[in-house]
C-alpha positions in Angstrom: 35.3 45.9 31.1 35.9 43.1 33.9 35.5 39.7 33.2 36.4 36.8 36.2 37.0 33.2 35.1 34.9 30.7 35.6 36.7 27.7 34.1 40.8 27.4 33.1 40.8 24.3 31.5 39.9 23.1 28.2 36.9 20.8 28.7 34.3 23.4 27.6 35.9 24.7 24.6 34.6 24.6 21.3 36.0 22.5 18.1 37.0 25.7 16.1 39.5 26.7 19.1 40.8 23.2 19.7 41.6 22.7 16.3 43.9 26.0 15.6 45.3 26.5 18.9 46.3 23.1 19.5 44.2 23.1 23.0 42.2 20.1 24.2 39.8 18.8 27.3 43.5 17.9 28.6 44.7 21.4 28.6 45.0 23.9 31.9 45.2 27.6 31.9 47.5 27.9 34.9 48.1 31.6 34.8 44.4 32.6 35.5 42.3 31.7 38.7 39.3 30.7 38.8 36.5 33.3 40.7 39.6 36.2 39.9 38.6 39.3 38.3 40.6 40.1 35.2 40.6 44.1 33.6 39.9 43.6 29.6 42.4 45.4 27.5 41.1 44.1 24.3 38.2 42.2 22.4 38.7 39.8 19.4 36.7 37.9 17.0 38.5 35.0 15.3 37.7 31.4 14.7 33.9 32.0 15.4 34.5 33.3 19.0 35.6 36.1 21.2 38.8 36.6 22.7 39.4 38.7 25.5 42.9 40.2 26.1 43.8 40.4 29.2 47.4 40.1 31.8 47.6 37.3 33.3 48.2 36.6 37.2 52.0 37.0 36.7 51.7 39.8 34.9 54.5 42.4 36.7 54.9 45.1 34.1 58.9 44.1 33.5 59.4 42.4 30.5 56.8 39.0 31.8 53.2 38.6 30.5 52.0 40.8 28.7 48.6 40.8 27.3 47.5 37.8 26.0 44.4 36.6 24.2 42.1 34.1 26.0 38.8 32.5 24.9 36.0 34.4 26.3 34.1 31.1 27.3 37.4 30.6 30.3 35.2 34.0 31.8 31.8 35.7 32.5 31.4 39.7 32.2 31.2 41.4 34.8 31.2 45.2 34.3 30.2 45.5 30.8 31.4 49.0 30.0 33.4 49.3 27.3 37.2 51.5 28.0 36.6 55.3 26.7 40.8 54.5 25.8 39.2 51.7 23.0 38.9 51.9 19.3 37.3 49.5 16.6 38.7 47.6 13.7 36.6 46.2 11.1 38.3 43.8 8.8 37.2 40.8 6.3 39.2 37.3 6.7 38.2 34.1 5.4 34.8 35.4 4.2 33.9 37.0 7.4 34.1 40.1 8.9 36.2 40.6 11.9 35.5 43.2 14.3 38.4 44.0 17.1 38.2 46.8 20.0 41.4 47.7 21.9 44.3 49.8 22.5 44.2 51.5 18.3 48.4 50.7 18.2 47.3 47.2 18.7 44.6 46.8 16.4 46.2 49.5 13.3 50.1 49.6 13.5 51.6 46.1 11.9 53.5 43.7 14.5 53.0 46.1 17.5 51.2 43.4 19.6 54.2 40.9 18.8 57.1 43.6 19.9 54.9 44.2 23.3 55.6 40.2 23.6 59.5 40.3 22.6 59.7 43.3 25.2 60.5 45.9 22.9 60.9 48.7 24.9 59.2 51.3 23.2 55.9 49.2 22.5 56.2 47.8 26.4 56.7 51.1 27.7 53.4 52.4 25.7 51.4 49.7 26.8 51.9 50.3 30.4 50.8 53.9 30.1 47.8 52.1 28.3 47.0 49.7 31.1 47.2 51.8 33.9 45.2 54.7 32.1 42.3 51.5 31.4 43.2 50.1 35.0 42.5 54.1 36.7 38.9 54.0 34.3 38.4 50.7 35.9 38.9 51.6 39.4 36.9 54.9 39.3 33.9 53.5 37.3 33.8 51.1 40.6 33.5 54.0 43.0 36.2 53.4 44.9 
């Protein structure tokens, strides 16, 4: 899946994300540029809206960035086929069911997101393999 932004403030976002990430109209998404096309690495449901994860434009595979989830209203879809490397969770919080697609390590094995972001090595070095395999699907669904 591709996505590119359209927006990478915080004017157009809804209440529900405000409220629990502590965003407002005031707030800027520096680290992704608007018209940019972004690879999608994950999907999430929480808080009554998607989430698409995604590296952002300083992502540099060593130890900086690593994926991140961002409200899907910051982008429009582009390319809407899903990665052949995804899985699905299904999963009832708060008197709702939660569906998640992604890298299975990610969605199934506690705290491996959270060690990617520390820089664990062995959870950094997986997603790499990961991303490139998702960023090669990309690029040959494209035709190039």
């Amino acid at each position: 899946m591709i996505i590119k932004c359209i927006d990478n403030t915080g004017k157009n976002l809804p209440a529900e994300i405000k409220n629990v990430k502590g965003y407002s109209e005031n707030t800027t998404f520096e680290t992704i540029t608007i018209n940019k096309l972004y690879n999608v690495y994950g999907i999430g449901f929480y808080n009554n809206n998607f989430w698409f994860l995604i590296c952002e434009d300083h992502y540099n595979g060593n130890y900086i960035n690593y994926p991140i989830c961002m409200p899907s209203i910051l982008f429009e879809i582009v390319d809407i086929r899903l990665s052949y490397f995804w899985t699905v969770r299904q999963k009832k919080e708060d008197m709702q069911t939660i569906l998640e697609f992604g890298m299975k390590k990610i969605l199934y094995e506690d705290g491996f997101y959270f060690r990617i972001l520390e820089g664990a090595a062995k959870e950094v070095d997986f997603f790499k393999k990961y991303k490139e395999k998702i960023d090669k699907e990309i690029f040959y669904q494209q035709g190039y």
